[in-house]
N, C-alpha and C positions, 0 to 999 in steps of 0.2 A: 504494500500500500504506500505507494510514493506520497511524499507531503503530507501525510496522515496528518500532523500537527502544527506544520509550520509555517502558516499563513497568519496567525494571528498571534500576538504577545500574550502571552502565559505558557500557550502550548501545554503544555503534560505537568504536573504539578505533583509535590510531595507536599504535602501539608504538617508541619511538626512545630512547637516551640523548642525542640533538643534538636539542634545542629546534629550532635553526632547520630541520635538518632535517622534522620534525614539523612546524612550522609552516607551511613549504614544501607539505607533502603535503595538509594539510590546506585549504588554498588552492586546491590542484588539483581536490581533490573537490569544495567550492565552486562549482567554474567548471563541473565538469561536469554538477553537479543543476543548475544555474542556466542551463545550456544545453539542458536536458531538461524544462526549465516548472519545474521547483523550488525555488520562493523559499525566500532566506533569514530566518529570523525574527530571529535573535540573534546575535554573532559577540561574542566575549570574546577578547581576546589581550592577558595581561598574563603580570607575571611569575610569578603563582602558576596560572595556568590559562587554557588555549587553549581552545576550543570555539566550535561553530558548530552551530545547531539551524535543522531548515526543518522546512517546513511539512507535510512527509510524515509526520512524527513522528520523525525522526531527530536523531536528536545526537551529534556526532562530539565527541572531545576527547582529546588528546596525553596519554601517559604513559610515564614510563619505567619499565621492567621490572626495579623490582628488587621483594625480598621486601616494603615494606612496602603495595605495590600489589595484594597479595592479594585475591582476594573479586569483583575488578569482573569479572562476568559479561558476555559479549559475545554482540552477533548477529553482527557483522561485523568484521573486521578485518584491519590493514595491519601488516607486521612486518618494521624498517627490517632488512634481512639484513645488511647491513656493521655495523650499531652496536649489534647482540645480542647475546650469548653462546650457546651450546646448552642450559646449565644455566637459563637467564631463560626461552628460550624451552617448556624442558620442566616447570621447576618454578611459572612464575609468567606465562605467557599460556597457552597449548594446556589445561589441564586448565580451565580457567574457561571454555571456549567452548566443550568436552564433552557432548552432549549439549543444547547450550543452543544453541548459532549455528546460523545458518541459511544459512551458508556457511561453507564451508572458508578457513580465512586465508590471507590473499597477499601475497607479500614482494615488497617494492622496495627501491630503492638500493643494486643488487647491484656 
């Protein structure tokens, strides 16, 4: 699926207030395009911003869920369920993947 995600700013979204959480998850999915024939293009992991883009058109990158992350629209997405609140996840993920994603989001780190 060429371009799957990358037409629009957010693209594919990890959702966590634990960096290394996030980082961790972000690695995993890594492993598992890369074991699917999905190379990786780009990998950034610093301290102002994580992300990882292959070659499918995807680009994954760590955010945490508070109000000023508004706006980043998603196709996909991971939402860390221990490190969320309900309020994060109903005011400032779920309404931005509305109508836009092309899955339903999946929680880890329960």
């Amino acid at each position: 699926m060429i371009g799957a995600c990358s037409n629009q700013m957010g693209k594919c979204i990890i959702y966590t207030s634990d960096k290394n959480i996030g980082r961790k998850k972000l690695l995993e999915i890594e492993k598992e395009k890369n074991e699917l024939g999905i190379k990786t293009i780009k990998t950034v992991m610093s301290s102002q911003r994580d992300a990882i883009y292959f070659d499918d058109g995807e680009e994954w990158i760590v955010l945490n869920p508070y109000m000023g992350i508004r706006g980043y629209r998603w196709r996909k997405a991971y939402v860390d369920a221990k490190n969320t609140s309900v309020s994060d996840l109903q005011c400032n993920i779920l309404p931005y993947g509305y109508m836009y994603s092309w899955e339903r989001e999946r929680y880890f780190n329960w």
